[in-house]
C-alpha positions as a Markdown table, in Angstrom:
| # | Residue | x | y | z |
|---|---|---|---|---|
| 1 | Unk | 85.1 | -8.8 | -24.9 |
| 2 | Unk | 82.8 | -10.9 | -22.7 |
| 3 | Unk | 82.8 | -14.8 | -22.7 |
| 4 | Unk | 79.9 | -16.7 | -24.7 |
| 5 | Unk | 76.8 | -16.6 | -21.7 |
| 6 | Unk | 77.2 | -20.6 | -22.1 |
| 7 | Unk | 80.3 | -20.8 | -20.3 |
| 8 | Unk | 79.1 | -18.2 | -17.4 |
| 9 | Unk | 75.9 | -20.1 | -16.5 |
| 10 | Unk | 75.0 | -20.7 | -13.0 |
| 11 | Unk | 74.5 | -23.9 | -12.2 |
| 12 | Unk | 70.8 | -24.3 | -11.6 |
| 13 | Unk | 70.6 | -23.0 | -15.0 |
| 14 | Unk | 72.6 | -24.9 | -16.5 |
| 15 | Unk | 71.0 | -28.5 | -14.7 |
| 16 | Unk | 67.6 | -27.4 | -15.8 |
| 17 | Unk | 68.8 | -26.4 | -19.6 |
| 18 | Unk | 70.2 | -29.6 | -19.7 |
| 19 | Unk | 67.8 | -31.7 | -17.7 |
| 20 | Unk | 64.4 | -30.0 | -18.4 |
| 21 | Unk | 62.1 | -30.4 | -20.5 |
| 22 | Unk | 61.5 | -26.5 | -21.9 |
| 23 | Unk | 58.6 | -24.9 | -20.5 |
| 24 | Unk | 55.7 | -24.5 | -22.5 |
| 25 | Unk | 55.5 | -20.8 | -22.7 |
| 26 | Unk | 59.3 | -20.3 | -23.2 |
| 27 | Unk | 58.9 | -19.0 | -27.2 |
| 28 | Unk | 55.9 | -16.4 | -26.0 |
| 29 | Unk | 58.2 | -14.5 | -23.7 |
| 30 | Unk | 60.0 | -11.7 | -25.0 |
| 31 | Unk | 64.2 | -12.1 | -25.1 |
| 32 | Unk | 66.4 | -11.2 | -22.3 |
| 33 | Unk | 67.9 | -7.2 | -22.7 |
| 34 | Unk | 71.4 | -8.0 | -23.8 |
| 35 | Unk | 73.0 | -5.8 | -20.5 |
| 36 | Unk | 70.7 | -7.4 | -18.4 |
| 37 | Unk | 73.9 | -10.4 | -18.0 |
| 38 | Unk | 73.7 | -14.3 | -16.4 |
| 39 | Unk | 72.9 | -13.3 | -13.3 |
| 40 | Unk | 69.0 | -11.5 | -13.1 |
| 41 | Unk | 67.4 | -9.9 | -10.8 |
| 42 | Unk | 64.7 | -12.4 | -10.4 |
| 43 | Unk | 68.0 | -14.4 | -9.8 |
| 44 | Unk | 69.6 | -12.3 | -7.0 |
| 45 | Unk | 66.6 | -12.0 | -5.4 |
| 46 | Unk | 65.5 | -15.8 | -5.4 |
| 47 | Unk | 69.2 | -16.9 | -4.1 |
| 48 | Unk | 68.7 | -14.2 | -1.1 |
| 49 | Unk | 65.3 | -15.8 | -0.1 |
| 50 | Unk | 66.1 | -19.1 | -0.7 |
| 51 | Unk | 69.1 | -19.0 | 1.1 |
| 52 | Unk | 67.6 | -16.8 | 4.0 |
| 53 | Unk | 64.9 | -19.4 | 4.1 |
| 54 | Unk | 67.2 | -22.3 | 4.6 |
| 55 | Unk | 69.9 | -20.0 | 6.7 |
| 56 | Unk | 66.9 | -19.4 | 9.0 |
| 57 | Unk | 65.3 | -22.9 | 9.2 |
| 58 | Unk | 68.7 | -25.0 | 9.6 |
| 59 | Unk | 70.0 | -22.6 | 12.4 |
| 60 | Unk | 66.3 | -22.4 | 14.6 |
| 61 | Unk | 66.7 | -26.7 | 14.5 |
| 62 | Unk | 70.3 | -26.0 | 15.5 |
| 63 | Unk | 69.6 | -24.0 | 18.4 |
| 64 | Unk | 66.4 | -25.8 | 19.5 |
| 65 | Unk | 68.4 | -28.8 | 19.8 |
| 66 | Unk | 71.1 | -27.3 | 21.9 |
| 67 | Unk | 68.6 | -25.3 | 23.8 |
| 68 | Unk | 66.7 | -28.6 | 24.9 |
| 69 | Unk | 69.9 | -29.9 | 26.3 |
| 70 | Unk | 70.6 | -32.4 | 23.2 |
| 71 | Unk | 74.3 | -33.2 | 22.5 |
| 72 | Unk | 75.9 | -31.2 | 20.1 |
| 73 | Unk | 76.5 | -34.4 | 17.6 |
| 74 | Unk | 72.7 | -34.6 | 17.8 |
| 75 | Unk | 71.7 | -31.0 | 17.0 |
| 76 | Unk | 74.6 | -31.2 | 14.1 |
| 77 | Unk | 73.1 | -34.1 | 12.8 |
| 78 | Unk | 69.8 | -33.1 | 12.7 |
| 79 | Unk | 70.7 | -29.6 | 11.2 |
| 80 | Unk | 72.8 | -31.3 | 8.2 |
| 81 | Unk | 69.7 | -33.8 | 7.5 |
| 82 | Unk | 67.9 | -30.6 | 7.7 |
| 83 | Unk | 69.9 | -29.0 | 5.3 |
| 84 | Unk | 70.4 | -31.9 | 2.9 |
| 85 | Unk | 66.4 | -32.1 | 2.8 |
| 86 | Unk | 65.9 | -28.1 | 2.4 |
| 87 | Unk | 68.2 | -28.9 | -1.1 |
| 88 | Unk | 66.1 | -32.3 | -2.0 |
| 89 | Unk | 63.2 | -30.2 | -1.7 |
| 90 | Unk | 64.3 | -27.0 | -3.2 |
| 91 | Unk | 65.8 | -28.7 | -6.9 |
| 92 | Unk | 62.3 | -28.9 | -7.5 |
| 93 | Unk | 61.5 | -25.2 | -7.1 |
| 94 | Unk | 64.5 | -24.6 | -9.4 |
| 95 | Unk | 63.2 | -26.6 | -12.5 |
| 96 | Unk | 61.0 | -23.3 | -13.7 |
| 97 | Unk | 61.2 | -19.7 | -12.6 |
| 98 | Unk | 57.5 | -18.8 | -12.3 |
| 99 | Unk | 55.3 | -22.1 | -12.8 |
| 100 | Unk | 54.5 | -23.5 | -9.6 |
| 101 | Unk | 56.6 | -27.0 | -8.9 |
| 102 | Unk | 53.5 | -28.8 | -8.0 |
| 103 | Unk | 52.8 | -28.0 | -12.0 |
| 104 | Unk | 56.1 | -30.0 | -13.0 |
| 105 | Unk | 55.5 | -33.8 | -13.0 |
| 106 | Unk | 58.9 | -35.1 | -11.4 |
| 107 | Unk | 58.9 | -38.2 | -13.3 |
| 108 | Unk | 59.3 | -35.6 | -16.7 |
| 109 | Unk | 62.9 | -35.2 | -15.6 |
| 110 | Unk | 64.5 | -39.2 | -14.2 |
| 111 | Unk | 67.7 | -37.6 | -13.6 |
| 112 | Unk | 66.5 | -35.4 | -11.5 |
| 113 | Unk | 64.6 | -38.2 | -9.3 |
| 114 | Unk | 67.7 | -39.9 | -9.4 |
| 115 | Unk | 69.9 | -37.0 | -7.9 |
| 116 | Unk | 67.9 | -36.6 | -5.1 |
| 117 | Unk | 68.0 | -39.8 | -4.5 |
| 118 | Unk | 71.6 | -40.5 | -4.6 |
| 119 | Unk | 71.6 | -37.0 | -2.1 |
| 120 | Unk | 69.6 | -38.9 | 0.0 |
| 121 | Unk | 71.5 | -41.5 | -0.3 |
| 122 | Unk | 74.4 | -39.9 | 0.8 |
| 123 | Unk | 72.7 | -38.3 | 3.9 |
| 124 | Unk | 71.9 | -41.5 | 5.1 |
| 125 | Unk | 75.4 | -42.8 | 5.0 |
| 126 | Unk | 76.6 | -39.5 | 6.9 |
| 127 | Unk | 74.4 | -40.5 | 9.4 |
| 128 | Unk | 74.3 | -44.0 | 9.9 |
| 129 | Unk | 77.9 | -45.2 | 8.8 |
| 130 | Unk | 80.2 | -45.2 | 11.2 |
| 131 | Unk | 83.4 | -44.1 | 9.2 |
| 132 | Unk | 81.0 | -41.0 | 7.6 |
| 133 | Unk | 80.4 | -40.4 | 11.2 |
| 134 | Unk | 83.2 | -40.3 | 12.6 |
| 135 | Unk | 84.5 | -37.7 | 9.7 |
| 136 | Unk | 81.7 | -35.6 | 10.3 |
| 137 | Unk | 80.7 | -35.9 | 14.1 |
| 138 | Unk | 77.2 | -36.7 | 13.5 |
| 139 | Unk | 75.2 | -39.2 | 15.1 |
| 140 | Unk | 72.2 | -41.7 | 14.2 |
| 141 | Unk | 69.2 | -39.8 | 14.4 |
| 142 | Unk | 65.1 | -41.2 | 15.2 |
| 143 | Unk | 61.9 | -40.8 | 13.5 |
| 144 | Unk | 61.6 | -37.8 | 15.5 |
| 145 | Unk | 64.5 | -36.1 | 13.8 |
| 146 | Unk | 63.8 | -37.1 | 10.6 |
| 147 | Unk | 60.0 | -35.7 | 10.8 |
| 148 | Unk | 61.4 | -32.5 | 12.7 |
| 149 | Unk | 63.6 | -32.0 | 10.0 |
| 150 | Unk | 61.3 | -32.5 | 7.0 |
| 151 | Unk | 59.1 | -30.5 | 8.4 |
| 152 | Unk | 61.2 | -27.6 | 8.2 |
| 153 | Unk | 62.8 | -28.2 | 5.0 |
| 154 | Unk | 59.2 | -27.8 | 3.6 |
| 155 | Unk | 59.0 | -24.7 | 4.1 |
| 156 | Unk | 61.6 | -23.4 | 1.6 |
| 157 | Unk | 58.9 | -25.1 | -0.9 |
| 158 | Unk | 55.8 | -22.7 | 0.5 |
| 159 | Unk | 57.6 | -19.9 | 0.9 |
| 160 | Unk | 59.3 | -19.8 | -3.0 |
| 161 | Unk | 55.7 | -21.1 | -4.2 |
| 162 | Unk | 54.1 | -18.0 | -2.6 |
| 163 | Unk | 56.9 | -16.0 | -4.5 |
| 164 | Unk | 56.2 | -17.3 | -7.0 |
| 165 | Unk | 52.6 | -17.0 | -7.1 |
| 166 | Unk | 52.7 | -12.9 | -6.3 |
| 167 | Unk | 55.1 | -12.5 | -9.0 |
| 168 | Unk | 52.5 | -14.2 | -11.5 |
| 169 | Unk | 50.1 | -12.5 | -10.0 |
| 170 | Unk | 52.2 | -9.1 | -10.8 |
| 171 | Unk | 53.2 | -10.2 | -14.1 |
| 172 | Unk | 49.6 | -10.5 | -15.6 |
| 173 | Unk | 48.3 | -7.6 | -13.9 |
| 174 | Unk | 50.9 | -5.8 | -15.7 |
| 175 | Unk | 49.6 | -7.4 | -19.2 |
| 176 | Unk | 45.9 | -6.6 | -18.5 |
């Protein structure tokens, strides 16, 4: 016998149930097949790009760094900051499956804000307080970094919006 699905949710489901508004649309689309399970395809296939998006990005920083003859606290810190930023940026991909996140208003969901924050928040102190520091081998890190970095974690959000935007495109040629 299989537990209720409300106990197996994954996470990001589970924040944005909680935390999110419902979307619009949600009572026009048809129900879930019952052996379909928690975990969908769209699912699978999200976490794989996502997380070869951010694999990718924080790794290339990692090695540029090295490669350019920066100390390896340097390139460490920088990759982490990158990292911490490509999940600041990415929650807000998460909050709907198909709608672009530039459709979402981010003040609709103040926890939310506040999370990232308090991420933030956190990153800084890895970085810049000396006990975090000295726990984690990073280093303080410039302007420089910080740009380089959010620069790359940006791209998790055009890559999952162009996903996004071929599988609406797919969806409504298949209803017209």
């Amino acid at each position: 016998r299989r537990p209720p699905r409300s106990t197996l949710f994954p996470y990001t489901t589970l924040f944005r149930s909680q935390t999110e508004p419902p979307e619009a649309d949600v009572l026009r689309r048809p129900p879930r097949r019952p052996e379909e399970g928690l975990v969908t395809p769209l699912l699978v296939q999200r976490i794989g790009l996502v997380g070869a998006v951010i694999a990718t990005g924080t790794l290339l920083v990692f090695w540029w760094y090295l490669a350019s003859g920066a100390a390896i606290e340097v390139a460490r810190s920088v990759a982490l900051t990158t990292m911490v930023l490509y999940q600041n940026v990415h929650i807000f991909n998460s909050r709907a499956e198909l709608r672009s996140a530039f459709s979402l208003s981010p003040l609709t969901n103040p926890f939310l804000v506040v999370s990232v924050l308090v991420a933030f928040g956190a990153q800084l102190l890895a970085i810049y307080w000396a006990p975090l520091q000295a726990l984690l081998g990073t280093v303080a890190i410039g302007f420089g970094d910080w740009a380089l970095a959010a620069a790359v974690a940006v791209t998790v959000l055009a890559v999952v919006e162009v996903e996004k935007a071929v599988r609406r495109q797919r969806s409504a040629a298949r209803r017209g």
